[in-house]
N, C-alpha and C positions, 0 to 999 in steps of 0.2 A: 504494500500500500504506500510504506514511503518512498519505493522509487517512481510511481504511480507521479505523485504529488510531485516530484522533484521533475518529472519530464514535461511534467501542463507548466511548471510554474518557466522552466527552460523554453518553452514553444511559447509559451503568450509572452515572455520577455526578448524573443527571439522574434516572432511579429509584431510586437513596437516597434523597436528597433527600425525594423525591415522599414514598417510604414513611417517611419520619421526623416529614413535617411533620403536626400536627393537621388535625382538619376544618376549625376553628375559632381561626385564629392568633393570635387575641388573647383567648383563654382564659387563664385563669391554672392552676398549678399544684393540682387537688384537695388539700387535709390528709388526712393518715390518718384522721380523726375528721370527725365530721358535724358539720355548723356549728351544729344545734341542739342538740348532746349538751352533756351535763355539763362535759367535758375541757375542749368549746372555750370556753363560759361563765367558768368557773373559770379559763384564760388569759387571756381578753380583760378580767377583772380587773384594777384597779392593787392589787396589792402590796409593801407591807403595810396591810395595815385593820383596824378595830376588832375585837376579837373578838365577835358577835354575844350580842346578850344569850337567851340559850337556859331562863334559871331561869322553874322554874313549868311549864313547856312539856311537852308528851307527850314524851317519848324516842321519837326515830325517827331512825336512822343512817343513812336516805335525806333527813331534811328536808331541803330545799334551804338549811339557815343549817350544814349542815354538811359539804355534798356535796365542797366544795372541798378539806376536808383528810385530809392521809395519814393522819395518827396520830393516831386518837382511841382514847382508853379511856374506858369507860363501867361506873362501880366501882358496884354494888349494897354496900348496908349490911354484909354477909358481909363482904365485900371481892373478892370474885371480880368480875373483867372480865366483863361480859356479853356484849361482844362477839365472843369467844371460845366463848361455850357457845352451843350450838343448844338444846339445853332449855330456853333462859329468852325464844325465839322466840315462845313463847304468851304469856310474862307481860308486864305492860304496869310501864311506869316512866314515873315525872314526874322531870324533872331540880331539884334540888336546889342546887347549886352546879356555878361551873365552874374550870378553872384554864388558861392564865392568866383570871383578870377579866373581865367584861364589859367592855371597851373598850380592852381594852390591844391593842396594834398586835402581828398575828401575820401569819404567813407561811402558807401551805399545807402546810409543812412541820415548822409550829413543832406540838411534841405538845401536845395537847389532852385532858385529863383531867377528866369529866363525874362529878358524886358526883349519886348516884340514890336515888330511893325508891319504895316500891311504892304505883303509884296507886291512888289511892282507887275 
C-alpha cells in the first residue's frame, strides 16, 4: 500500500511539473509590450538626454522626437493646449519654441511645453 501511495504521489508531482514546464525551457519571459513598439524603444533608452531640437518642424504629437514623453503641451498663439482640442486635428502647426531648451537633459517624465504657430 505504501508503495501504492509513493507512485500516485511520484505521477501527480511528475504531471505538474510536466504541465508547468514550457515547450521551450530556455525561453525567456515575453514583456507586456512588443519589442518593436514605442514603450519598449522609449525604455531601452539611456535617460536622461538632450531634449531634441523640434523648432521649425511640422507639429506632430506622434513624431518619433516626441513619442517618449508623458507630458507634452502644445500652446497655439490663443494660448489654448492643442492637444486637448480635437478641433485643431485638421489645423496644421510648425513649432516655434520649446521649453525646457533644445538640449537640456530631460527625462520622459520631465513636462515639455511646445509654443506653436500656424503653418504657412
Amino acid at each position: 500500500m505504501r508503495i501504492r501511495s509513493t507512485i500516485a504521489a511520484v505521477t501527480i508531482a511528475a504531471a505538474a511539473l510536466t504541465a508547468c514546464a514550457s515547450s521551450n525551457p530556455s525561453s525567456k519571459p515575453t514583456p507586456s509590450y512588443a519589442s518593436d513598439s514605442v514603450t519598449a524603444r522609449c525604455r531601452a533608452e539611456h535617460w536622461p538626454q538632450p531634449m531634441p531640437d523640434v523648432r521649425g518642424k511640422h507639429f506632430d504629437p506622434l513624431d518619433k522626437d516626441l513619442q517618449c514623453f508623458d507630458n507634452v503641451k502644445a500652446i497655439a498663439p490663443d494660448g489654448h493646449d492643442v492637444m486637448n482640442d480635437s478641433a485643431d486635428q485638421t489645423q496644421s502647426w510648425t513649432v516655434t519654441a520649446s521649453k525646457p531648451a533644445t538640449g537640456v537633459k530631460v527625462t520622459t517624465a520631465t513636462p515639455i511645453t511646445l509654443v506653436l504657430r500656424a503653418a504657412d
